[in-house]
Structure formats: structure tokens, C-alpha cells
C-alpha positions, 0 to 999 in steps of 0.5 A: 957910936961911930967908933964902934961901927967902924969896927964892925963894917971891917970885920964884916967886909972882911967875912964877906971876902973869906966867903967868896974866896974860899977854897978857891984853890982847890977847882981844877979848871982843866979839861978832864976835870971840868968834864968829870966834874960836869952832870951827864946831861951837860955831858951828852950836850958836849957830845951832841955840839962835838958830833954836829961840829964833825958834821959841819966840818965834813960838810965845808970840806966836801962842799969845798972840794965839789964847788972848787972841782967843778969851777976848775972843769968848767974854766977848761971845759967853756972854751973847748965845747965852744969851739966844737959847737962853733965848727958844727960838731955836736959829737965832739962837743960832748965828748969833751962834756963828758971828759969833765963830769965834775963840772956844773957846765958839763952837766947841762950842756950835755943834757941839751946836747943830747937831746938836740942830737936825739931829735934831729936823728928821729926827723923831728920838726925844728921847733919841738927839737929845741923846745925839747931841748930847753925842757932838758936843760931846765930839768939838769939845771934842777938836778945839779942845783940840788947837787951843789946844795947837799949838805947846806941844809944841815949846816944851816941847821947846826948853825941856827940849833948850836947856840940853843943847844948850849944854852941848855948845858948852860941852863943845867951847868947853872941848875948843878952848881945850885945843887952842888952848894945845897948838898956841900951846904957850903957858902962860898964861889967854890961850891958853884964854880964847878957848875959855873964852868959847866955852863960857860963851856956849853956856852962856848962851845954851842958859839963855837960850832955855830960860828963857823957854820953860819959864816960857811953856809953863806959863803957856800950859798953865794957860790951856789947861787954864782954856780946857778948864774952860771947854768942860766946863761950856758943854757941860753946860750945853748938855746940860742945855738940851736935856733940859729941852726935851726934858723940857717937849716931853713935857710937852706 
């Protein structure tokens, strides 16, 4: 009896491997082809992952840009408003403010500035001059935050979104390689691969873009959050200005 198994298990064995490994050869594994041979549903998956890949690529790009060209005018522009306000001159320093309009500093620095110059031209009180002041500072600061943080949102987004959208292509890659075996009525790795490879790409590619978006979102946001660090201290070193006028005007 046992003779007569032992035959039988390497002859199965043997119709297994022809089974799994036939017509190996004839999946085309590059590009072109894995996206001809993929349904149109995976088809519009890769293009919506291509379309928020761009996006999020502009939106690194740009955020990169802005914060870095803001973080340059601000290193120029602290010690020359300094000096300005050091010797008393209120005019000057925002000149220089508005010579650095990139600048997050700038920006509410000059708000405050403003402000303060326009009350004490009209003969207001001291104390509603500097209370107009911080109420300025405190609207810019709202405004520019909102400034730095364009475009986080939606890259916050596509990095949360992206895997999801991918692993519906892999869903549908996995129900067309189903479907592609029950019409070939083909046994065999070869009538699935297609739809197999379908969905491994959409896999990969949802990674791909979610990836670098997430890791750049948080980076972004540390800095927006330094930028906003920042802003805090310039406008209570502003006020802080502005009550010691204040204090020596009665002074005198």
C-alpha cells in the first residue's frame, strides 16, 4: 500500500507546482502594462493618489519657501527695529518693518506700531493708546498664524486619506483578479497576478503619498508652532515698550 502512495502524493505534488506556476511568464510586470491591464476603478485611484501627490508637493514647496523667507527677514529685521525703538524713533522703525514684509516679526510689529503712532497723533489717554495697541498685535498675530498654516490642512488630510484610498484600489485589484480567473476559467497564479498587482500598486502608491505628507505636516507645524513663539514674545516686548514710554511721559 505503501508503494502505491508514494507514487500518488509525487504525482500530486507535481500537479500542484504546474498549477501555481503556469503561464508564469507571460505577466508583464512593467508599468504600461500593469496599467493597461488594471480596471478603471483602480485606474481613477491612481489618478486621484497622483493629483494629491501634486498637491502635497506644492504645498511642502510653497510652506517651505514662505517659513524659510520669513525666518531670513525676521534674523535682519529684530536687531534694526531694535535700534530704532531703542533711540525713540517710531517712524523709522517701521520703515524698516515694512522693508521686510515676508517677515512673521514684521508683520505684527508694524500692526502695533501703527496703532500706537495713530493714538498718540489724536491726544488719546496713555492707557487706551496701549490697550489699542495689544488689541492690534493680538488681531495680526490671528491673521498671520492663519497665513503660516495655509495649505496644512490639506496636507493633513492627504496624509490621513491616502492609505484609505489605496486600499480601496487594492480592494477592487483583488475583486478584478477574481473576476479575471472566473472568466479565463483558468486555474493557476497567472490568471490572478494581474489583479494582484493591481492592488499591491494602489497599496504602495496610497504609502507613498501618505508618507512624506504626514512627516511634512508635522515638521511644518513645529515651525509654525516656533513662528508663533515668536510672535508672543515680540508683542510683549512691544507692549512692554510702549508702558515704559508711557511710564517716563508722566514722568516727565
Amino acid at each position: 500500500m505503501l508503494a502505491n502512495l508514494a507514487p500518488m502524493a509525487v504525482n500530486h505534488v507535481h500537479t500542484a507546482a504546474l498549477w501555481i506556476f503556469q503561464d508564469n511568464s507571460t505577466v508583464a510586470w512593467d508599468p504600461i502594462s500593469m496599467w493597461h491591464s488594471m480596471g478603471w476603478v483602480a485606474k481613477a485611484v491612481v489618478i486621484v493618489l497622483f493629483i494629491m501627490s501634486g498637491w502635497s508637493i506644492a504645498v511642502m514647496i510653497d510652506r517651505w519657501m514662505a517659513f524659510n523667507s520669513a525666518r531670513k527677514q525676521s534674523r535682519s529685521f529684530a536687531p534694526a527695529v531694535a535700534g530704532a525703538l531703542r533711540d525713540g524713533k517710531i517712524d523709522e522703525a517701521i520703515k524698516v518693518a515694512e522693508r521686510n514684509k515676508k517677515s512673521h516679526l514684521a508683520k505684527v510689529v508694524t500692526a502695533g506700531l501703527m496703532e500706537f503712532r495713530a493714538h498718540q497723533e489724536s491726544g488719546e489717554i496713555p492707557g487706551e493708546t496701549i490697550e489699542a495697541s495689544r488689541r492690534a498685535l493680538e488681531r495680526t498675530e490671528a491673521i498671520v498664524h492663519a497665513e503660516l498654516k495655509r495649505g496644512l490642512g490639506g496636507l493633513a488630510t492627504i496624509g490621513s486619506t491616502a492609505p484609505f484610498v489605496g486600499l480601496f484600489g487594492t480592494v477592487m485589484g483583488i475583486l478584478h483578479a477574481f473576476q479575471e480567473m472566473s472568466n479565463q476559467h483558468a486555474p493557476g497564479i497567472s490568471a490572478v497576478a494581474g489583479g494582484i498587482a493591481e492592488a499591491l500598486v494602489t497599496t504602495a502608491f496610497g504609502l507613498l503619498v501618505a508618507i512624506p505628507a504626514v512627516m511634512m505636516f508635522n515638521y511644518l507645524t513645529g515651525r509654525v508652532e516656533a513662528f508663533d513663539v515668536e510672535m508672543d514674545n515680540s508683542s510683549s516686548e512691544l507692549i512692554d515698550y510702549f508702558l515704559k514710554r508711557r511710564g517716563a511721559g508722566v514722568r516727565r
